[in-house]
Phi, psi and omega in degrees: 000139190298168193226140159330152152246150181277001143303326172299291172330324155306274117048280214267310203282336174268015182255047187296355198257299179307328206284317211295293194298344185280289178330281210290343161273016183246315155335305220277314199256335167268003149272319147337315199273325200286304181315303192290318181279355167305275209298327126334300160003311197266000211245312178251135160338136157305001176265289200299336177290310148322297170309324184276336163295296185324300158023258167265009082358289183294333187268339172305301198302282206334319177285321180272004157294269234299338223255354172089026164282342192232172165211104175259110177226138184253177206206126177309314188300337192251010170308309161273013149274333150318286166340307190291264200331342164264340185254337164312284172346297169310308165308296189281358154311310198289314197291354184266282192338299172311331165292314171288004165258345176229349208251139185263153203310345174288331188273308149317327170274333189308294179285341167295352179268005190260000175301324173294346170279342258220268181326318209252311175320300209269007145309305178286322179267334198291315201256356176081016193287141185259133164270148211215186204248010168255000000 
């Protein structure tokens, strides 16, 4: 992976505004996304909704490969981990989707916010990561 130069990072660093609107329009859009697979839930299968992600997912890159915005290259050593980390993805698409067919969405969201407590435990216990009180 290419490494920052430190005008670029400099750079990256002078956009705190553009960084504001990205964050809050990806906030925006996985509750969107979260709102939609409710209201489908009840009409379509967690497969076809999924499948119906997966999709429009593949076709999102596919434009942004062709339009040269995007570049995918994996490093042989990290395929399978790639692999796990997509079939992982995958799993916790479907157990949210599934969820979100019987859990009503304030309550769903209550617990996907509790992932960053979720996540920094098993950091610690999976990856040996030391915890600090920050």
């Amino acid at each position: 992976m290419a490494q920052l130069t430190p005008a670029a990072a400099t750079a990256a660093e002078d956009r705190p505004l553009a960084g504001i609107v990205f964050v809050t329009a990806a906030v925006f859009a996985l509750s969107l996304q979260d709102a939609l697979a409710k209201f489908l839930g009840e009409q379509f299968a967690v497969v076809q909704i999924l499948a119906f992600r997966g999709l429009s997912g593949v076709l999102l890159t596919l434009l942004a490969v062709l339009a040269g915005l995007a570049v995918l290259r994996v490093p042989r050593s990290h395929r399978l981990l790639v692999a796990l980390r997509i079939l992982f993805a995958g799993a916790a698409a479907m157990a949210l989707y599934t969820g979100l067919r019987t859990v009503p969405l304030a309550e769903a969201t209550v617990l996907l916010l509790t992932a960053p407590v979720i996540i920094t435990g098993l950091a610690a216990l999976l990856l040996g990561d030391r915890l600090g009180w920050r």
